[in-house]
TIDOTOR-874869 format. One line per field, with one value per residue (C-alpha): x negated, y negated, z; residue number from 1. Coordinates in nm, 3 decimals. Layout:
BEGIN
x [X/...] $
y [Y/...] $
z [Z/...] $
seq [NUM/...] $
***
This chain:
BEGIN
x [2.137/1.919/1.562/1.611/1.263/1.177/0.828/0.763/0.547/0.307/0.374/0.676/0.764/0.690/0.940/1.027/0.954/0.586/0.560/0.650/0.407/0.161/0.264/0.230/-0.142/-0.253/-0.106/-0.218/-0.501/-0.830/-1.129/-1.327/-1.258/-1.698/-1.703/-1.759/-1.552/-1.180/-1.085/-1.266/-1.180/-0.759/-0.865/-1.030/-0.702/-0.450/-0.679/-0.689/-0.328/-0.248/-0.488/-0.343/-0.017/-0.077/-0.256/0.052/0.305/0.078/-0.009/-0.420/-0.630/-0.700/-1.101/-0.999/-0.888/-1.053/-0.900/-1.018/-0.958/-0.676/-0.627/-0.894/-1.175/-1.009/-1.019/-1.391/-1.521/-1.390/-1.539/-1.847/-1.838/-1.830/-2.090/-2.372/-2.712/-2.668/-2.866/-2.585/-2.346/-1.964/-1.590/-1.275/-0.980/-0.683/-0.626/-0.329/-0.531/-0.504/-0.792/-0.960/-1.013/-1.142/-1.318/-1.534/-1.577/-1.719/-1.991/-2.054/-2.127/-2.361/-2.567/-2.610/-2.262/-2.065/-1.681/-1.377/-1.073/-0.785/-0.528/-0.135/0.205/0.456/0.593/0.254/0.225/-0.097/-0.162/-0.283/-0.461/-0.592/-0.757/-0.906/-1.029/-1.215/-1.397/-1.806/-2.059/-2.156/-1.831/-1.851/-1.474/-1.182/-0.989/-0.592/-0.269/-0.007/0.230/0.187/0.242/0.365/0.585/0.628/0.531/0.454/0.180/0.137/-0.113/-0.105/-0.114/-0.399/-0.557/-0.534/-0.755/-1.051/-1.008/-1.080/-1.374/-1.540/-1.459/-1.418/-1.085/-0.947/-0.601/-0.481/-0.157/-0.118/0.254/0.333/0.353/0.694/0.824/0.695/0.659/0.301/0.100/-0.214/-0.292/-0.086/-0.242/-0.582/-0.715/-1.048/-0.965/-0.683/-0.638/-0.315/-0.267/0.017/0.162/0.334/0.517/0.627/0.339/0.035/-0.172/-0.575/-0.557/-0.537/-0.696/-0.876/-0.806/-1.129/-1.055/-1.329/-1.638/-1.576/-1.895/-1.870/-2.135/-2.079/-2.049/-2.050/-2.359/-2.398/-2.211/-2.127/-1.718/-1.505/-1.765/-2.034/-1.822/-1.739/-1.845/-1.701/-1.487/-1.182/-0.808/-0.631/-0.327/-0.355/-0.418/-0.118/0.150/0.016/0.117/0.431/0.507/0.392/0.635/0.905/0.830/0.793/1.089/1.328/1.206/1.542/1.742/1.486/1.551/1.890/1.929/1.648/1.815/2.150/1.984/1.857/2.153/2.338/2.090/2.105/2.523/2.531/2.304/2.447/2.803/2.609/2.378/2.438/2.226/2.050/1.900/1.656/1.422/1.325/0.942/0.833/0.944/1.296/1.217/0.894/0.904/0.963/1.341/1.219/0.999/1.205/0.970/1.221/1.145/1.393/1.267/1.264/1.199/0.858/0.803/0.626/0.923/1.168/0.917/0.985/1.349/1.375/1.180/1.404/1.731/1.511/1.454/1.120/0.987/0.625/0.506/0.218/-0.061/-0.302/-0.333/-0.666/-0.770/-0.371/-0.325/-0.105/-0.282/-0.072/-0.057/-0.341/-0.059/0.177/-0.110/-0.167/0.165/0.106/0.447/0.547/0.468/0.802/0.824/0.459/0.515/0.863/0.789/0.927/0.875/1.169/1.057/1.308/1.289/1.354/1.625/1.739/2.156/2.364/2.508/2.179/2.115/2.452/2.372/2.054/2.201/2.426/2.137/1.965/2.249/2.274/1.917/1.925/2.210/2.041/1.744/1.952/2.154/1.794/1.708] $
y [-1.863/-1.603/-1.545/-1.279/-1.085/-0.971/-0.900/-0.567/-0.465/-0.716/-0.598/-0.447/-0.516/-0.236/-0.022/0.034/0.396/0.351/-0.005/0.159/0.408/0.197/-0.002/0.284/0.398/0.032/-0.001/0.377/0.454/0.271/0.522/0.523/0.876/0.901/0.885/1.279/1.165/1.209/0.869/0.967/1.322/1.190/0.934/1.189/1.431/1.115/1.020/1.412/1.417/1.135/1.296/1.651/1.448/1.299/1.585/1.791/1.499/1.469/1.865/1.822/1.966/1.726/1.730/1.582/1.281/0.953/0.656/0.307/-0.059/-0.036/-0.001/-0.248/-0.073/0.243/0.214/0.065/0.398/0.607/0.398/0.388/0.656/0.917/0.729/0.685/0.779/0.790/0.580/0.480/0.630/0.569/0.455/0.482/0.268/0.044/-0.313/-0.296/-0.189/-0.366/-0.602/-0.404/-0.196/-0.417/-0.641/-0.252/-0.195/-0.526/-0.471/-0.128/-0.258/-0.516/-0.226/-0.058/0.152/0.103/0.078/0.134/-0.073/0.171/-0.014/-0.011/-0.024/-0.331/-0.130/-0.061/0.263/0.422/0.675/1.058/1.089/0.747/0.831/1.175/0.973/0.736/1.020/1.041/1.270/1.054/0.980/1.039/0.853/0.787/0.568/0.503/0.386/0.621/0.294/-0.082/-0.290/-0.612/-0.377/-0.067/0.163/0.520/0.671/1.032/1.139/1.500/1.481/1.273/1.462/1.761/1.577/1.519/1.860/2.004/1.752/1.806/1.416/1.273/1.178/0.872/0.756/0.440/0.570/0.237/0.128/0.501/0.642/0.657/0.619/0.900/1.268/1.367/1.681/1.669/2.025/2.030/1.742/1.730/1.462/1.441/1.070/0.915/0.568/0.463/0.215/0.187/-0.142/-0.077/0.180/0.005/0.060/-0.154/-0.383/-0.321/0.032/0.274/0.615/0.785/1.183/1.369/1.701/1.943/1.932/1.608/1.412/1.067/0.856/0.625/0.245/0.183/0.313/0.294/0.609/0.944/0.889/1.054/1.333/1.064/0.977/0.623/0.468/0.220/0.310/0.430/0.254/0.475/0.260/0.179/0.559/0.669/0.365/0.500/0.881/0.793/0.539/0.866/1.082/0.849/0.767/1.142/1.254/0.970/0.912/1.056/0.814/0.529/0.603/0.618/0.311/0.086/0.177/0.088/-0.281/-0.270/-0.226/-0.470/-0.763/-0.659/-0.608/-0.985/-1.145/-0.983/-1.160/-1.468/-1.601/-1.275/-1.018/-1.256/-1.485/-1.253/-0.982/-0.696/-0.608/-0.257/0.109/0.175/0.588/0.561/0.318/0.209/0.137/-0.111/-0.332/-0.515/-0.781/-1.019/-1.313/-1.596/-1.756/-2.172/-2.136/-2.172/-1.906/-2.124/-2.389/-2.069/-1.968/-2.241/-2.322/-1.950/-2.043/-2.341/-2.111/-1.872/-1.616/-1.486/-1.318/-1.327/-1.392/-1.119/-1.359/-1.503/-1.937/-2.021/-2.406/-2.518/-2.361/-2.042/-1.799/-1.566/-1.194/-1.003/-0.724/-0.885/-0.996/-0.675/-0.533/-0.792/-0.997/-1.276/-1.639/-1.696/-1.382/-1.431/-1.770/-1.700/-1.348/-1.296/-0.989/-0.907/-0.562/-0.476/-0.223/-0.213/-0.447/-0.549/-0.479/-0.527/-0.850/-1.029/-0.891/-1.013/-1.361/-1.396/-1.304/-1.622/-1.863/-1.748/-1.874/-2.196/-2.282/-2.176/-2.441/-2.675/-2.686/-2.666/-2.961/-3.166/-3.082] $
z [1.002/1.157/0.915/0.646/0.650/0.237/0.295/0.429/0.153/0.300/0.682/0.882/1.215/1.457/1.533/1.896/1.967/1.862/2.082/2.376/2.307/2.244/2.592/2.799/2.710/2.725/3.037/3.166/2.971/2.966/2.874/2.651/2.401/2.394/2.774/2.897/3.276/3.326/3.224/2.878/2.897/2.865/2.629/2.397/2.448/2.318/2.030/1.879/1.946/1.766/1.463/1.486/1.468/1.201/0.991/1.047/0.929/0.608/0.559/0.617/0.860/1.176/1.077/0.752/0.865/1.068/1.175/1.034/1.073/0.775/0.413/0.303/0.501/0.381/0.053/0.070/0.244/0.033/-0.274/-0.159/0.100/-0.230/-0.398/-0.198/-0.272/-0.608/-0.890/-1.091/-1.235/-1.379/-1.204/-1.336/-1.262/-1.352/-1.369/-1.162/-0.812/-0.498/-0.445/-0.186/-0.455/-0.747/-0.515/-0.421/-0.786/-0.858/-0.562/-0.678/-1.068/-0.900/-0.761/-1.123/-1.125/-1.492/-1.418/-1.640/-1.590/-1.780/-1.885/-1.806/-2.002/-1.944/-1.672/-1.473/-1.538/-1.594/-1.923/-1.729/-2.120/-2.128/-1.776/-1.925/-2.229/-2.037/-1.876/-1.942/-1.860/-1.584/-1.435/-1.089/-0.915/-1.032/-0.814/-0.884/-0.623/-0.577/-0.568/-0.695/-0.386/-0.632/-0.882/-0.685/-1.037/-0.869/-1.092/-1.202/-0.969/-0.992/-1.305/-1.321/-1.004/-1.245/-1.512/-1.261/-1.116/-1.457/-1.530/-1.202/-1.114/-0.774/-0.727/-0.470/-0.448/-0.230/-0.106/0.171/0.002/-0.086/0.250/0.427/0.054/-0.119/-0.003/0.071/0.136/0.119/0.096/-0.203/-0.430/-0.624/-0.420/-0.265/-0.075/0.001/0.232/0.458/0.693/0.914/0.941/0.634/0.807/1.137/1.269/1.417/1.219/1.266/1.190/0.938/0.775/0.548/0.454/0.315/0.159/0.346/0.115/-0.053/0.011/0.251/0.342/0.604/0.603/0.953/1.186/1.580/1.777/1.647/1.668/1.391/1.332/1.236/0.971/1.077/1.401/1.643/1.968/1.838/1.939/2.132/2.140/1.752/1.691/1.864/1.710/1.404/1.450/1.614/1.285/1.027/1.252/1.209/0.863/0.722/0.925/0.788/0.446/0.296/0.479/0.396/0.065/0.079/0.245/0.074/-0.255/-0.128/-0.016/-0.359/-0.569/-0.327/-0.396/-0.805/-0.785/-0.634/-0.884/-1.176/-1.053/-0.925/-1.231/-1.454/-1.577/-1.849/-1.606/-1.441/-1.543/-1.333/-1.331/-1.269/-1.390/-1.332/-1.333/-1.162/-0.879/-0.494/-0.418/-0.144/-0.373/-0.660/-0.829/-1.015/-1.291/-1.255/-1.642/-1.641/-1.201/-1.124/-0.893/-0.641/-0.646/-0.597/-0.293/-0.118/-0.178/-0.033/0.285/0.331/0.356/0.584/0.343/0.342/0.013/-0.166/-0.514/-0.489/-0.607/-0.455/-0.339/-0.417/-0.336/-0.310/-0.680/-0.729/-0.898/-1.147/-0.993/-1.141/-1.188/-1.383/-1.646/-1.672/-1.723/-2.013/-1.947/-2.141/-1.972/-1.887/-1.693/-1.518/-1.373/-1.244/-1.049/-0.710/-0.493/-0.226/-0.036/0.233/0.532/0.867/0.986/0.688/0.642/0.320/0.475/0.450/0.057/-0.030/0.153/-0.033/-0.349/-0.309/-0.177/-0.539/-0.735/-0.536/-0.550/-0.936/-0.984/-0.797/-0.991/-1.318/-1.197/-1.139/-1.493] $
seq [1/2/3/4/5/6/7/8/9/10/11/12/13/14/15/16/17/18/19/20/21/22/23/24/25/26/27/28/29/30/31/32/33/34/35/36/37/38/39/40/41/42/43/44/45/46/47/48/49/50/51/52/53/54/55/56/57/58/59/60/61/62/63/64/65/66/67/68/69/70/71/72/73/74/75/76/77/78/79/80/81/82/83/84/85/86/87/88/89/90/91/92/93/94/95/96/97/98/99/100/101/102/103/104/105/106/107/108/109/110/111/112/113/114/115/116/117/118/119/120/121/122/123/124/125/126/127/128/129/130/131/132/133/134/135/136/137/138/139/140/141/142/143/144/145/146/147/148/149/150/151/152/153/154/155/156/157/158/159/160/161/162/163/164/165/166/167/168/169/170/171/172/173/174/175/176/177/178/179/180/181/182/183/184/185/186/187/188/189/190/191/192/193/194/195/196/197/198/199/200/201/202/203/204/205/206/207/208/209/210/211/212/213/214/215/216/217/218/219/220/221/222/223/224/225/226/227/228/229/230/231/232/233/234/235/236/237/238/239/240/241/242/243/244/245/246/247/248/249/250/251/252/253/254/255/256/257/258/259/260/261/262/263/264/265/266/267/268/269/270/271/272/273/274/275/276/277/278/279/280/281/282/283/284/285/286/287/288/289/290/291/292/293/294/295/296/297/298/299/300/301/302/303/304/305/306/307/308/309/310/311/312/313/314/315/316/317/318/319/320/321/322/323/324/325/326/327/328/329/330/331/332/333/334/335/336/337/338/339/340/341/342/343/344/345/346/347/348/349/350/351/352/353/354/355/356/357/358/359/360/361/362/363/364/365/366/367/368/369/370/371/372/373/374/375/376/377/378/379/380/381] $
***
């Protein structure tokens, strides 16, 4: 049996329109985009291409953007990017954001900033009035995902974008498992920051972006040349740059049929396992109304999700728990506490994300190896 790939919320395999891209300039181009010779002058012509490529795809301006490393270093300049060179001061956001993220918020508290952790609902949504309640006078970010990349809840960002607007509040969204998913245009949304990165997209890993509305302050982490407009320095990847616009092309101009067919792989895998082991041996995690159609985290009560892990690997089916394996002991996804599950949902979560690739055939197929490995482990009980 050929390996059935359910992890593309962790990383997609690169479509082939922006690897032979990427082939040709790193088998053409060589300069380097600060050089001020020919070879430099090209390399400096694909790398704003690739950024007025991508600024049109996502309605911004091309100066409002810069290329980074990915989401994590993203997501960290924005965080700290907005609040440097200030003594203090207050951070909102949830419990539910990606550790790149949380990980930034517990630095910044170290260095004398007071953060607020706003709550979620079972589903992982976050309250727009529980955001604008946790507002002070000395609230200077507020930092929320677009989409949960364990549950897939989308959260109301323009309505929350509104609230900060109002109070004068900087406002950063991590949008790295929303893009190619969700429609988004910059120009249109109260945001100030906003981080992507494009191997979730079929693009290349080791690169991703940051959009910074004009006037929205960013310090920068990085120091040495003057590359993105001082804003974050480091010779730039012309290959990475351009598999990255080609992937936002491709994503932006199919996300209908995406969609269409990521919702059709979802109700396939659902349709089999409510005939397989029925509807009341699983739970489905997440927000039906507000959420990704390619992420669907499921509970499998009285399966421990790391012994239904690996009984997936062994029929080549490769899905993710979301959590964390700290010292050989699985750690229960920081998410799903939140969502405040009940045990037997929390230690049984699996996440299947599909994507490119992926066919009916193989959702029906894995559908079946569920129900098998379920009676299995009810016939060693």
């Amino acid at each position: 049996m050929r390996p059935i790939y359910l992890d593309h919320a962790a990383s997609t395999p690169v479509h082939p329109e922006v690897a032979a891209v990427m082939l040709s300039i790193m088998t053409e181009q060589y300069g380097n985009a600060s050089s001020v010779h020919a070879f430099g002058r090209a390399a400096k012509k694909t790398l704003n291409g690739a950024r007025d490529s991508i600024a049109a795809s996502l309605g911004c301006a091309p100066d409002e953007w810069i290329f980074t490393g990915g989401g994590t270093e993203s997501d960290n300049l924005a965080l700290f990017g907005a609040v440097s060179g200030r003594e203090g001061g207050h951070i909102i956001t949830t419990a539910i954001e990606h550790h790149a993220v949380l990980h930034a918020c517990e630095q910044l508290e170290k260095e004398g900033f007071q953060i607020t952790y706003v709550p979620v609902d079972g589903t992982g949504r976050v309250s727009p009035e529980d955001i604008a309640s946790a507002i002070r006078d000395n609230t200077v970010l507020i930092s929320v995902m677009m989409a949960n990349n364990e549950v897939g809840t989308i959260q109301p960002i323009r309505e929350i974008g509104a609230v900060a607007r109002e109070r004068g509040v900087l406002f950063h969204v991590d949008a790295v498992q929303a893009l190619g998913s969700i429609p988004i245009k910059l120009s249109e949304l109260p945001v100030d920051y906003m981080s992507f990165t494009a191997h979730k997209i079929n693009g290349p890993q080791g690169i991703g972006g940051l959009y910074i509305r004009r006037g929205a302050p960013l310090h920068p982490r990085l120091f040495g040349g003057l590359q993105e407009r001082g804003r974050r320095a480091g010779t730039e990847s012309l290959a990475g740059a351009a598999g990255f616009a080609k992937a936002v092309e491709l994503a932006v101009r199919g996300l209908e049929g995406r969609h269409a067919e990521a919702l059709k792989l979802r109700s396939t895998l659902l349709d089999g396992l409510d005939a397989g082991i029925g509807k009341d041996a699983y739970h489905l995690n997440g927000n039906s109304g507000h959420g990704l159609t390619h992420i669907v985290n499921i509970s499998f009560p009285g399966v421990q999700t790391d012994v239904m892990l690996m009984n997936l690997d062994m029929e080549g089916i490769a899905a993710s728990s979301g959590s964390a394996c700290t010292s050989g002991s699985l750690e229960i996804s920081h998410v799903l506490k939140a969502m405040a599950l009940p045990d037997k949902y929390l230690d049984s979560a699996i996440r299947f994300s599909s994507g490119l690739g992926n066919t009916t055939e193989e959702m029906e197929l894995v559908s079946r190896k569920i129900e098998t490995i379920m009676k299995r482990l009810r016939t060693k009980d």
